[in-house]
Structure formats: structure tokens, C-alpha cells
LUMVEX-906907 format. One record per residue (C-alpha): x, y, z; residue number from 0. Coordinates in Angstrom, 2 decimals. Each point is the difference from the previous one (the first is absolute). Layout:
    east   north      up num
       X       Y       Z NUM
...
//
This chain:
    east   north      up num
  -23.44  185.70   75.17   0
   -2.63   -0.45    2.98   1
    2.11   -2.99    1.85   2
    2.47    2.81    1.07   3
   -1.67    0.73    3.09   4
    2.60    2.22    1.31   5
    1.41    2.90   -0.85   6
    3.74   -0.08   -1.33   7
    3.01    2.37    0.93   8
    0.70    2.54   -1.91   9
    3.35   -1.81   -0.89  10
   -1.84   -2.42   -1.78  11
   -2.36    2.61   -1.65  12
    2.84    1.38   -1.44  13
    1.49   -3.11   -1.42  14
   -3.33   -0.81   -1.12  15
   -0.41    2.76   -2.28  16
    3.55    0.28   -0.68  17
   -0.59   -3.70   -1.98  18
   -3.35    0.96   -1.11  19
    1.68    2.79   -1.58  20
    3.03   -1.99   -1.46  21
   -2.43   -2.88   -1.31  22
   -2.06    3.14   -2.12  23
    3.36    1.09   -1.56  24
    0.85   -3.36   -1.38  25
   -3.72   -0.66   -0.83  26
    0.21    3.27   -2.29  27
    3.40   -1.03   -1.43  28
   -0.89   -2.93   -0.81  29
   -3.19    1.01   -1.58  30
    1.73    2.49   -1.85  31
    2.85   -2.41   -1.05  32
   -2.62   -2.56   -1.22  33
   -1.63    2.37   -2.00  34
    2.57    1.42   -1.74  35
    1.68   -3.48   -0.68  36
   -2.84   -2.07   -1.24  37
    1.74   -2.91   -1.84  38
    0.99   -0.92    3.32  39
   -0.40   -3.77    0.82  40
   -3.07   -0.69    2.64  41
    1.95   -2.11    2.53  42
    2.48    3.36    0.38  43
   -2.84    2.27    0.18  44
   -1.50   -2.43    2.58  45
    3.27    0.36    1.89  46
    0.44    3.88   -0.77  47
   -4.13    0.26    2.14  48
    1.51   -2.77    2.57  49
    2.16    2.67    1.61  50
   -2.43    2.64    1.34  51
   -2.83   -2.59    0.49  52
    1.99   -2.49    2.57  53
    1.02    3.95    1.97  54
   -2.48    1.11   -0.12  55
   -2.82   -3.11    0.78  56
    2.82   -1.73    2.01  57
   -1.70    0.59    3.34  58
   -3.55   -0.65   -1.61  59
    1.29   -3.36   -1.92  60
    1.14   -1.27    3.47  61
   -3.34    1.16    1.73  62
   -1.23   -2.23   -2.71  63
    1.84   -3.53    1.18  64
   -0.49    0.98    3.69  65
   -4.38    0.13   -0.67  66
    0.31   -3.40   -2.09  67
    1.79   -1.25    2.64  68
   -2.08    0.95    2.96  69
   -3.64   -0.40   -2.47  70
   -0.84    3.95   -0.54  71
   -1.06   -0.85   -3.63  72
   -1.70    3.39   -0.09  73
    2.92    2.15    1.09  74
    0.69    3.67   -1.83  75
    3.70   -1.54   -0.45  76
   -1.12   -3.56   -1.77  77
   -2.30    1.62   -1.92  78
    2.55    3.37   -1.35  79
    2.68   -2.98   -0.68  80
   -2.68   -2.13   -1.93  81
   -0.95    3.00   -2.44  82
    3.03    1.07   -0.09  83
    1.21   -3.52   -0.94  84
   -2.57   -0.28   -2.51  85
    0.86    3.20   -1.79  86
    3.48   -1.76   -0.39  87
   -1.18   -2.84   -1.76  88
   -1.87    1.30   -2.24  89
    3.23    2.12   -0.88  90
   -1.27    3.44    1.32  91
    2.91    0.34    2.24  92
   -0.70    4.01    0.16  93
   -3.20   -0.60    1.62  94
    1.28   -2.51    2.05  95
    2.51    2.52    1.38  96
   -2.63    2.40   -0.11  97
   -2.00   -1.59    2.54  98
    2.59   -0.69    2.46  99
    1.57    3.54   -0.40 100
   -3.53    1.56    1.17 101
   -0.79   -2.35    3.04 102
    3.61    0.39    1.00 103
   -1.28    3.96   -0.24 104
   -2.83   -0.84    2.06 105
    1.40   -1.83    2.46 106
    2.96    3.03    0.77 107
   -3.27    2.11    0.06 108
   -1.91   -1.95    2.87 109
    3.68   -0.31    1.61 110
    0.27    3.76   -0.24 111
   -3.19    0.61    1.06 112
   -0.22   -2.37    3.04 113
    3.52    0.86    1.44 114
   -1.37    4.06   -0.04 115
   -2.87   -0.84    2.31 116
    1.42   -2.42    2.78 117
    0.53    0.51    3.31 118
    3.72    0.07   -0.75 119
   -0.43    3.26   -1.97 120
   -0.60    1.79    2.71 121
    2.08    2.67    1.58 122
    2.32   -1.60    3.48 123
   -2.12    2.23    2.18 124
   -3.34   -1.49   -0.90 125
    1.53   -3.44   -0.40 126
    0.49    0.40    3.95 127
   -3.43    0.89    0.51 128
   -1.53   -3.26   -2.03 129
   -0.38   -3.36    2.60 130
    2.90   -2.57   -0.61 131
   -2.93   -2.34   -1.30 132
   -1.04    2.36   -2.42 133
    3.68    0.56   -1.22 134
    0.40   -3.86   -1.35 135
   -3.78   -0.89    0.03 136
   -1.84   -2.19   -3.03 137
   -2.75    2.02   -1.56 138
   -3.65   -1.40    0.19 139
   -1.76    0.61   -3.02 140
   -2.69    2.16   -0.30 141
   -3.52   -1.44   -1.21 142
    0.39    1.50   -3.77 143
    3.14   -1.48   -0.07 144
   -1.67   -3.55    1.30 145
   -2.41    0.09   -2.53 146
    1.80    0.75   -2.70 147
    2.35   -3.14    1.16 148
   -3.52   -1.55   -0.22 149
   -0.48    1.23   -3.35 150
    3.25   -0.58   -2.13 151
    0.18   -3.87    1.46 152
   -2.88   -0.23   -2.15 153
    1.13    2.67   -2.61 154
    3.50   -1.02   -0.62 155
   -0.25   -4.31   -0.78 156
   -3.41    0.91   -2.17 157
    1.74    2.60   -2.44 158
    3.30   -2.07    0.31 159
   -1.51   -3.25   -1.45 160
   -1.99    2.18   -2.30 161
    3.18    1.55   -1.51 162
    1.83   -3.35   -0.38 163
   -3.27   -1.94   -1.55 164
   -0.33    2.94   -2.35 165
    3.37   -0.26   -1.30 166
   -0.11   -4.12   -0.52 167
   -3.48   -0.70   -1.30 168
   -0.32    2.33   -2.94 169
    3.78   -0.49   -0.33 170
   -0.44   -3.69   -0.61 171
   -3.21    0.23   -2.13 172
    1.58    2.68   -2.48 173
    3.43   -0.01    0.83 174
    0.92    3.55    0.34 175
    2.09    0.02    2.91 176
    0.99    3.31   -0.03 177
   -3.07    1.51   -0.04 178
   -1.74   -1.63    2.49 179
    3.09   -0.28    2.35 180
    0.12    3.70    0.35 181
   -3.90    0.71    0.53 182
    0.48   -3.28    3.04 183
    3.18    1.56    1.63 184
   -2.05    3.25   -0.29 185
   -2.56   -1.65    2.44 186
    3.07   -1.55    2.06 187
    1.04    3.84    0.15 188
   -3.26    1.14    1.19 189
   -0.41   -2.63    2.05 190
    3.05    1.40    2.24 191
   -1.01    1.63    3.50 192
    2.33    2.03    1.39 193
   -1.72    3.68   -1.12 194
   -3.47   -1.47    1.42 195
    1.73   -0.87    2.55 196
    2.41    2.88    1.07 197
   -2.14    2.37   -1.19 198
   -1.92   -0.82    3.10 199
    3.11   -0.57    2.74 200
    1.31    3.31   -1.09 201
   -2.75    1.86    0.62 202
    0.02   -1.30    3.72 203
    3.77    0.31    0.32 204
   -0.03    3.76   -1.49 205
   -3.03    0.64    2.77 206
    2.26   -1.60    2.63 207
    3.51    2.32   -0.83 208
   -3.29    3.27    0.00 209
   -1.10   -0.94    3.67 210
    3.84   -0.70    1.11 211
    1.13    3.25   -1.44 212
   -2.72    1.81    1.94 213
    1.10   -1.71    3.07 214
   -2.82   -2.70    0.26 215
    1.67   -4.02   -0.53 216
   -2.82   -1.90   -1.22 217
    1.87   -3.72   -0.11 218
   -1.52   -2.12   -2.53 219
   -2.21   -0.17   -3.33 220
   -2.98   -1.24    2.20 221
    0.18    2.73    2.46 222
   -0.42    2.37   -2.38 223
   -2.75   -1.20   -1.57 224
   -1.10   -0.55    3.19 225
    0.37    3.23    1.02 226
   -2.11    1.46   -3.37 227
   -3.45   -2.06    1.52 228
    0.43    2.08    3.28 229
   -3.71    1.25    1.06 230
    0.54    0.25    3.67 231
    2.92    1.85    1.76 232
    0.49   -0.73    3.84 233
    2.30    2.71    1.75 234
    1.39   -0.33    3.34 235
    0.09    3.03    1.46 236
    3.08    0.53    2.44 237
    3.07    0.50   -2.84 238
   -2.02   -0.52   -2.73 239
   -2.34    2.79   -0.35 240
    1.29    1.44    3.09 241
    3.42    0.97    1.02 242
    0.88   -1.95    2.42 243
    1.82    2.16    2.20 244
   -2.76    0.74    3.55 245
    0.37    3.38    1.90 246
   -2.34    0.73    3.17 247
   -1.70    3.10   -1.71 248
   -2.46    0.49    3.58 249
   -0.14   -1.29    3.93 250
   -3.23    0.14    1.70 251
    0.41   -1.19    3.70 252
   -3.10   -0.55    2.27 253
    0.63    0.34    3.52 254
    4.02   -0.11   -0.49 255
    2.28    1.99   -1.35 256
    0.67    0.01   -4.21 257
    4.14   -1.31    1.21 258
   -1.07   -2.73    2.26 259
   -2.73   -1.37   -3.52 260
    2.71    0.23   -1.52 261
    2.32   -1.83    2.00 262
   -2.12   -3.23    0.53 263
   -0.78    0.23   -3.32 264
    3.49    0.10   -1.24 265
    1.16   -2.52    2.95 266
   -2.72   -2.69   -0.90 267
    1.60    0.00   -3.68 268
    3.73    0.10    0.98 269
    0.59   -3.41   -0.89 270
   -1.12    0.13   -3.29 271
    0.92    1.80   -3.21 272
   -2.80    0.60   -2.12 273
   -0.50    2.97   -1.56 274
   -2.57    1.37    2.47 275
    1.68   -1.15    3.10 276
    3.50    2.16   -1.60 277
   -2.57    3.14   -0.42 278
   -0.83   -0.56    3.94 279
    3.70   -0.50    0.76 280
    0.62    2.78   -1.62 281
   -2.22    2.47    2.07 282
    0.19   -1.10    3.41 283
    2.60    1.86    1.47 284
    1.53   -2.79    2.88 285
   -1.08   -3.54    0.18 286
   -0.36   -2.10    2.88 287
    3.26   -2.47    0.77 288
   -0.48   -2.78   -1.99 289
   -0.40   -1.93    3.41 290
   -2.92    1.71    1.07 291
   -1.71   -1.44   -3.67 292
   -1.50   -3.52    0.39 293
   -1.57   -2.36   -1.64 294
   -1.39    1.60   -3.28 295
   -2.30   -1.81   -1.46 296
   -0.91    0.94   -4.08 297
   -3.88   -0.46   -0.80 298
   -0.41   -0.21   -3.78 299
   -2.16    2.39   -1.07 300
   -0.44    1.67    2.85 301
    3.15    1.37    1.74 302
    2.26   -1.20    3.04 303
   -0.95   -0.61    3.71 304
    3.39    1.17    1.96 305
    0.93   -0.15    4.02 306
    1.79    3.69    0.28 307
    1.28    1.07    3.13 308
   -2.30   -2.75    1.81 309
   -2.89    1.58   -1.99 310
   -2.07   -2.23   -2.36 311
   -0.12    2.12   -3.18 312
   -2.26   -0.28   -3.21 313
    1.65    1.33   -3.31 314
   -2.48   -0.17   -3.23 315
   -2.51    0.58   -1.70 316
   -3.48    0.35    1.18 317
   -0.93   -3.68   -0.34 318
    2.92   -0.54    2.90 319
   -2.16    1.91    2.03 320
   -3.36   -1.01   -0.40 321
    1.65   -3.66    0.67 322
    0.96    1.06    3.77 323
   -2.97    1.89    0.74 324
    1.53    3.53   -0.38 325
   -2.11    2.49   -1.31 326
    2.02    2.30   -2.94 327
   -2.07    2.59   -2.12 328
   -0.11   -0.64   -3.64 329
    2.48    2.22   -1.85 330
   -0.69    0.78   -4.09 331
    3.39    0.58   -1.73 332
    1.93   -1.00   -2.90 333
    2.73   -0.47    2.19 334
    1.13   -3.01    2.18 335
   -1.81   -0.20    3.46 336
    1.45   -1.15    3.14 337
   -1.68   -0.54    3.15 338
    1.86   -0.25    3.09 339
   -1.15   -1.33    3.31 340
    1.68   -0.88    3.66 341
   -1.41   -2.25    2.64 342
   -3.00    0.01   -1.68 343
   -0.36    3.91   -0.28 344
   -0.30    1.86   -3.57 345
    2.94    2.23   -0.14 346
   -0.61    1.87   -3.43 347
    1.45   -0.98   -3.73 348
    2.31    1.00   -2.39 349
   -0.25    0.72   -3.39 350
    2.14   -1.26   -2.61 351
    0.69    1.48   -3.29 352
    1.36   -1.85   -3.38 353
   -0.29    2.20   -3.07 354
   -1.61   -1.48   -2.99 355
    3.07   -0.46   -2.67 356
    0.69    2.47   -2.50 357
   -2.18   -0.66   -3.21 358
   -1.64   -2.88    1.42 359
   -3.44    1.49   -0.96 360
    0.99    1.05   -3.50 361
    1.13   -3.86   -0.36 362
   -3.02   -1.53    0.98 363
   -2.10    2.49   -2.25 364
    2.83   -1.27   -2.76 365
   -0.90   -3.52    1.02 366
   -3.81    0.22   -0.80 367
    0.61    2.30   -3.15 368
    2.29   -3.29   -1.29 369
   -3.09   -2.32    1.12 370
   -0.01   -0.99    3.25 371
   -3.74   -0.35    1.82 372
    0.87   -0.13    3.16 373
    2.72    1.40    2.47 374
   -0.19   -1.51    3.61 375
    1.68    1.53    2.86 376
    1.66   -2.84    3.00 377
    0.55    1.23    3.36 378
    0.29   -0.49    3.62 379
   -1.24    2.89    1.40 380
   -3.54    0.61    0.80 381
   -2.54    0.13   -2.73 382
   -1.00    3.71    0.52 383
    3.47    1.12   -0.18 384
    0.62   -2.74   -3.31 385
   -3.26    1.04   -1.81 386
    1.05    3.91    0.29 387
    3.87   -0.96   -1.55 388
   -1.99   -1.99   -2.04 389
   -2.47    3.06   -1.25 390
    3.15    2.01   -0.29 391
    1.76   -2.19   -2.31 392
   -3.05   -0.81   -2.08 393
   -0.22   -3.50    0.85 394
   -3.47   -2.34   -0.63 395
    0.48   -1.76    3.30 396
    1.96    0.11    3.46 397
    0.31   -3.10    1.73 398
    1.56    0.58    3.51 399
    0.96   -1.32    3.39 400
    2.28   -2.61   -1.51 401
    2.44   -1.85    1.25 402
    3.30   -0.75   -2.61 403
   -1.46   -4.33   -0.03 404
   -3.67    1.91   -1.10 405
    1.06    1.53   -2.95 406
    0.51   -3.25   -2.02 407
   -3.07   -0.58    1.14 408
   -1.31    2.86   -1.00 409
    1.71   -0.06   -3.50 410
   -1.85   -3.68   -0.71 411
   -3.48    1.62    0.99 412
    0.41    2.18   -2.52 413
    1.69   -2.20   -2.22 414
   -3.65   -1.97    0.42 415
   -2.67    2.63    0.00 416
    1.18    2.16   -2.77 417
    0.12   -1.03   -3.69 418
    1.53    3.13   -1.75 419
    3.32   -1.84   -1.08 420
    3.16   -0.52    2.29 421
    0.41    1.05    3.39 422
    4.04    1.40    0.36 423
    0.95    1.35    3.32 424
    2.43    2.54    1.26 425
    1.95   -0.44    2.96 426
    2.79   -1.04    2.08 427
    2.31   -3.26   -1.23 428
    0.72   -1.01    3.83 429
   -3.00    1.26    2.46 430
   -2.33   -0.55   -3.15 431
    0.92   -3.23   -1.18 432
   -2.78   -1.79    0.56 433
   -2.50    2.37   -1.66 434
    2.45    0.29   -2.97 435
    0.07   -3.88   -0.43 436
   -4.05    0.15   -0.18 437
   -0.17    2.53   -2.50 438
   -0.13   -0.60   -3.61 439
    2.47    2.28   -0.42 440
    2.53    0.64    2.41 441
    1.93    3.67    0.09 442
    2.29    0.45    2.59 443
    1.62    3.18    0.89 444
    3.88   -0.24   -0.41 445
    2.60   -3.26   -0.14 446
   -0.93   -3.03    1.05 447
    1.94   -2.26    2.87 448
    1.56   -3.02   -1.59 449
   -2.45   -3.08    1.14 450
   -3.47    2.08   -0.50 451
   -2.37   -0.74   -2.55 452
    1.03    1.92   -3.35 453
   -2.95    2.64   -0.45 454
   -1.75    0.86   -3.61 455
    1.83    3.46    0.58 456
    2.15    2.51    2.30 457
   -0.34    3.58   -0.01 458
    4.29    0.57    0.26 459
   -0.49    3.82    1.36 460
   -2.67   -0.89    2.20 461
   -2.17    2.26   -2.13 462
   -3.63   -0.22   -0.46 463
   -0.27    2.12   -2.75 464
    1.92   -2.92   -2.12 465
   -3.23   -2.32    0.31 466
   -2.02    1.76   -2.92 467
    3.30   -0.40   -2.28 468
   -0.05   -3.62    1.01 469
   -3.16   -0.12   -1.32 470
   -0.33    1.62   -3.05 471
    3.39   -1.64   -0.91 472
   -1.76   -3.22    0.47 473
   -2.93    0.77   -2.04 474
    1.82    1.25   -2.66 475
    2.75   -2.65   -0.55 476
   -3.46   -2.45    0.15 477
   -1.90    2.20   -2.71 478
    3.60    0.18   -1.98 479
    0.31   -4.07    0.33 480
   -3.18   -0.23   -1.33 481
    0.33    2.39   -2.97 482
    3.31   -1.61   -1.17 483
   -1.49   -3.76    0.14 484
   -2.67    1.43   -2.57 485
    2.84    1.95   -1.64 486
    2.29   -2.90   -0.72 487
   -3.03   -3.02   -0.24 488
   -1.61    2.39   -2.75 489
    3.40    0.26   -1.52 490
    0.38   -4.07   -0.44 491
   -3.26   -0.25   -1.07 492
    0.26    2.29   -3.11 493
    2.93   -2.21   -0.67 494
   -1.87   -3.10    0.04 495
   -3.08    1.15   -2.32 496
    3.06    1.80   -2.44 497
    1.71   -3.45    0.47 498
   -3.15   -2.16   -1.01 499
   -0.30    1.98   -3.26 500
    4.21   -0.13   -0.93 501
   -0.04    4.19    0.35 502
    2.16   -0.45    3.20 503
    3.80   -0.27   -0.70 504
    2.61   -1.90    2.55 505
    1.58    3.56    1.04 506
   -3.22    1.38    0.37 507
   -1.53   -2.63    2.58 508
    3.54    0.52    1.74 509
    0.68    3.64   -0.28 510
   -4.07    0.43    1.20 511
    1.08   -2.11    3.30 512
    2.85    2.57    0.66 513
   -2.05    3.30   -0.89 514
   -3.08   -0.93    2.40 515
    2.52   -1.11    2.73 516
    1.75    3.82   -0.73 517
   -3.36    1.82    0.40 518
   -0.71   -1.77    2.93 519
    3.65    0.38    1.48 520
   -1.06    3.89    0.10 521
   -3.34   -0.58    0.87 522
    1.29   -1.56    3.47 523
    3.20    2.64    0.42 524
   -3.20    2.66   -0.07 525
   -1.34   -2.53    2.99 526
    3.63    0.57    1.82 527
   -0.60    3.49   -0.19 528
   -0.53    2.09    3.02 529
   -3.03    2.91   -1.48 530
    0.88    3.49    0.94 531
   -2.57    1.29    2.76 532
    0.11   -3.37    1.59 533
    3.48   -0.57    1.11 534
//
């Protein structure tokens, strides 16, 4: 029923099914032997039903005694072993069989169902990929699923005392028990929650197992929901819609020669092992000895002030300059600008190159097709050289110059100024951390480190492209959720108004409960689906 939060072995799915199966056998046998042998005495027909309802309600009958011990009056398992136990009494001991025989059904269903979409499904490869907190972690539920918690703890106690008041007052005015004990444990029956309320956590888990497939962990309920209110996308730009991986694409000196730019350049940034310092590293030729490097100093946001062979060197951008009074001409390109000067002379700049990613525009055009408003570019380099990445891509707005501690900033600017839903961002789990713990939702490229905050989602592959899956995964599984709550609420209620009027039988109200729970069971392995043109 809906207490088993988590998903069983497959061991015990097969032994689960395995009785189920057995305890449908002797069900039919003994219907079959009963019918044939009417003059058969009551207390041996009694005992004849005894045997497949104790196998196959066992596990229910004891989830009975644990809720009365611990107060859950309103629990699927009370309630199944209280109509069930009714329908013995009255001496219709097929129907009392009946109804544990199809919730045992429906329980090996949700079993079935939950155990194909957990993380443990997966593949050992992807399993690798997934943070150790996601591996083991709780789910948070989503917001349907909250409200529809809201919803049967007034739902289930009203159409429980409803079903047991109809069955004793008319009962002890006109004393036909049997009549009005089946049309109460007909409103016990319908008063049972587990297809509202799995036909909602399915949905979620089936869009979960989509997004993992496709290489995207999304690691709860919430964060999936979450993720279908996105209306603002914040992308850093180095690894994220860029490459990552700097070359020097152009030198050009002023008043010293395009090897000696270079090797200041390169010799200001030996000590560090960013991406751009490797890309200077890389094209200087023959660096300085390490002794003749002193006393680098890093300026966030700016660049580095370096003592190189006695020299005082400036390695930045142009604010660096303008800072110390050196006079560098403005340079327009979508590439990364440095400026380099020495002992207070401009010596030239270097240009930078990072390649925007492989279908990072035909992701963001995915991500506004799928409804998101607005896509907003972060980055550290200058705003001319932002806002033309920024045109390229197809992004609303650039917002540069920023130092890593400024994008969480950044991220709860937006987070204030804009109201067109969530704002996710996209970016590194360890130089991004901060930004990604302001975001609404967090989506960090690859595994997290053990001791980091667990993001909404990781893109495993490091793959951009994933983030419209991610998305329409999300919005489906929500518009699924939704569709099956109305699907299995409109169910119950057809039972209740057939109920009202006696036109409802006991195996209807319980075979009903198993049929919407089916047809929603599909509707959410749809939801797991991956849809061919968006893998």
C-alpha cells in the first residue's frame, strides 16, 4: 500500500507474486469446490475461504494491528481488513477473499512499478555517475503529492465513518445486515487511498528513471516539480555553454616583441591553474625560473599584479589597467581579452578563445520552446565580449565582470526582480557553489564531492543539451500526476454515487480501485519514457 516507501528487491517481488499467485489458485479451488458441494456445512466452508484469505491478506491483516497500535485509524490496511472482515461475517467469505486477493494485486503492482524506476535500476555505469547522497537519499515530495496528502486526511476518515454508519444505522432500524453491510464496506473500499495516492508518486518516479536514463539525476519528488516552474535559466559560461578548454588564438605586442607578451603573460599565471592561465602556459615557449617570479598577487575580477624578472607586471583585463593609470585601447571581441603591462608601460594583449559548446544554442532555443522566458548569461569577462556570446547564444541578458562570490549574488537579484516562475541555474558544483545554493533550482554539471550541498539536479555527461529533457520530463510527469489524481478520484467517486443507490457491488468498488491504479501504472511508465527526437 502507500506506507511502503521504498522500493523492494526483486527477491521479494518475486516471492510476492509467487504467493499472490498461490493464494488465487486456492481461492479458485475453493470456489469451485464450494460450488459444486453445496450441502457443505458453513463452519467448513468458512475454513475452506480461511486458507487463501490469511496468504494472501497476511501482510495486510498485520499492517492492520501495527496502525491500531500506533493510532492510523484511517490506514489502506485497517480499512481492507475491516471490509474484508465484514464480508466474513456476514458469510460472504468469496468476497471477503475477493477483496484481499485484489489489494494483494495492487500492492505487487505499486511494488513492481516502484522497484522499475529507482535509482537502483539503473545500469553500474550510471550508478557511478549519481552523488553518493543521491544513491541512499529520502525523496521530498513534490507539491501535488503534498496536497493530495492534504486532501485524503480529509478524504479518507469522512468516507470511512460514512461507510461504517451506513452499514449500522439502517442495519439496526430494519435489520438487514447483509444488505447494508456490503453497500458500508463498499464505502470502506472506496474510502482506500493508495491509487489516489500512487497514481501521483508514480508519475514523479517514472519522470525521475526518464531524466536518469537520459543522463540528467534529478534527486527528489520536489526537485522535479521544482524543476517544471522553471521561468528563468542562469548559465555560466566557462564549461557550461562554453568548452572549457582556452587556446591563445592571437598576440598583439606594442612596443615588444609577440614572445616576450607572451612570456610575462604566461609567467604572471604560472602559479595558478585555471583554465586561462593553462592556455597561457601552454603558448609561451620558456618561462622565467620560478625564482625570478615574486609575489603574485590575484585581483578578483580584474587579473594579477606579478614582480617578473624585477619588473612589476599587470596581467588582466582592462579594468586592471585603468586601476594603475595605464592607458589600453578598447578591444571588441567575443573572445577573452588580456591586457598586459610592465613597469607601468602597456605591452599589448592577448586574445583568448573558448568555443561555445556543441548544441548549446539549439538547447536554449529548446528551453524557451518548453517555456522558459528568460535565459541569462553569467560571466567574468568584460561586458562587450559577454553581451556578443550572449547575442550568439540567444540569450535575454549578459551580466558580466563577475567574480565566482557575485554570482549568488547575482542569482538572488534575479531571483527578486523577475516573477516568471523559478529561477534554476547551471553551473559548476565546486567554483559555483554559492550561486547554486541561491538558486531555486540548483543544476550542477557532473558528481558531486561528498560534504557539498545535494543540488535539484546533475547533468552526468556534462552535457547541456540534457537540460531541455530535464525539463520536459518534469513537466510531463507533473501534467501525468495531475491527470491520474482526476483519473483515480473520478473513479471512487462513481463508486460512491453507485454505492448510495445499492448498484455498486463489493468486487466492483474493489476491482475499480485496481483498474484505475492499472491505467495509471501505464500512464506514468509513458512518463519514464525517453520520446524519440529528444534523447
Amino acid at each position: 500500500m502507500q506506507n511502503n516507501k521504498r522500493p523492494s528487491g526483486l527477491g521479494m517481488l518475486r516471492r510476492e507474486l509467487l504467493i499472490t499467485a498461490l493464494g488465487a489458485a486456492l481461492f479458485a479451488a475453493a470456489w469451485i469446490v464450494c460450488g459444486a458441494h453445496s450441502e457443505l456445512n458453513s463452519s467448513l466452508v468458512l475454513a475452506v475461504f480461511l486458507v487463501p484469505y490469511v496468504l494472501t491478506g497476511f501482510n495486510t491483516i498485520l499492517g492492520a494491528f501495527d496502525a491500531v497500535l500506533k493510532a492510523r485509524l484511517t490506514s489502506d490496511e485497517l480499512l481492507i481488513t475491516l471490509a474484508s472482515a465484514a464480508m466474513l461475517a456476514i458469510g460472504s467469505y468469496h468476497e471477503a477473499v475477493g477483496i484481499m486477493l485484489i489489494y494483494r494485486l495492487i500492492s505487487v503492482l505499486i511494488m513492481f512499478a516502484r522497484r522499475s524506476y529507482s535509482v537502483g535500476s539503473l545500469d553500474g555505469g550510471k550508478r557511478r555517475r549519481l552523488p553518493d547522497t543521491m544513491r541512499s537519499s529520502a525523496d521530498a515530495p513534490a507539491k501535488t503529492e503534498t496536497k493530495v496528502s492534504g486532501f485524503v486526511k480529509i478524504f479518507t476518515p469522512m468516507l470511512a465513518v460514512s461507510g461504517v454508519l451506513f452499514a449500522l444505522v439502517p442495519s439496526i432500524s430494519d435489520g438487514n445486515w447483509v444488505q447494508w453491510t456490503q453497500r458500508g464496506v463498499v464505502f470502506l473500499l472506496a474510502s482506500c487511498t493508495c491509487s489516489l495516492v500512487s497514481s501521483v508518486e508514480l508519475c514523479y518516479s517514472g519522470g525521475i528513471s526518464c531524466a536518469l536514463n537520459s543522463g540528467v539525476a534529478v534527486t527528489s519528488h520536489l526537485g522535479l516539480s521544482q524543476i517544471s516552474d522553471i521561468g528563468t535559466v542562469a548559465l555560466d559560461k566557462t564549461g557550461t555553454v562554453t568548452e572549457g578548454s582556452f587556446t591563445v588564438t592571437q598576440v598583439e605586442p606594442v612596443g615588444i616583441s609577440a614572445e616576450d607578451l607572451l612570456t610575462l603573460a604566461a609567467a604572471a599565471e604560472s602559479s595558478f591553474n585555471h583554465p586561462i592561465a593553462q592556455a597561457l602556459k601552454a603558448a609561451c615557449t620558456k618561462l622565467p625560473p620560478a625564482s625570478l617570479i615574486k609575489r603574485p598577487n590575484k585581483i578578483p575580477g580584474r587579473g594579477i599584479e606579478v614582480t617578473v624578472c624585477g619588473r612589476k607586471v599587470l596581467v588582466g583585463n582592462i579594468a586592471l589597467m585603468n586601476a594603475h593609470g595605464v592607458k589600453a585601447p578598447p578591444v571588441k571581441s567575443e573572445a577573452t581579452i588580456i591586457h598586459v603591462a610592465a613597469d607601468g608601460r602597456y605591452g599589448g594583449y592577448i586574445v583568448i578563445d573558448d568555443r561555445i559548446r556543441s548544441g548549446a544554442k539549439e538547447s536554449i532555443r529548446s528551453l524557451r520552446s518548453l517555456g522558459v522566458e528568460n535565459i541569462v548569461l553569467l560571466t567574468g569577462d568584460s561586458q562587450d565580449t559577454g553581451s556578443t556570446l550572449g547575442y550568439a547564444l540567444g540569450a535575454n541578458d549578459v551580466i558580466a565582470e563577475l567574480v565566482p562570490e557575485q554570482k549568488a549574488i547575482a542569482i538572488k537579484e534575479l531571483t527578486r526582480s523577475l516573477d516568471t516562475g523559478l529561477v534554476a541555474f547551471v553551473g559548476d558544483p565546486v567554483s559555483d557553489s554559492s550561486a547554486l545554493n541561491a538558486a531555486d533550482v540548483s543544476v550542477a554539471e557532473g558528481r558531486i564531492g561528498d560534504g557539498n550541498r545535494l543540488c535539484t539536479a546533475y547533468l552526468l555527461d556534462d552535457d547541456i543539451s540534457k537540460l531541455p529533457l530535464m525539463l520536459y520530463a518534469a513537466k510531463r510527469s507533473v501534467s501525468y500526476a495531475k491527470r491520474n489524481f482526476c483519473l483515480a478520484l473520478t473513479v471512487k467517486g462513481i463508486i460512491i454515487i453507485l454505492g448510495l443507490f445499492g448498484l455498486a457491488s463489493v468486487w466492483l468498488a474493489a476491482a475499480a480501485d485496481g483498474a484505475a491504479l492499472t491505467l495509471c501504472a501505464l500512464t506514468a511508465l509513458n512518463s519514464s519514457k525517453t520520446p524519440r527526437g529528444k534523447r
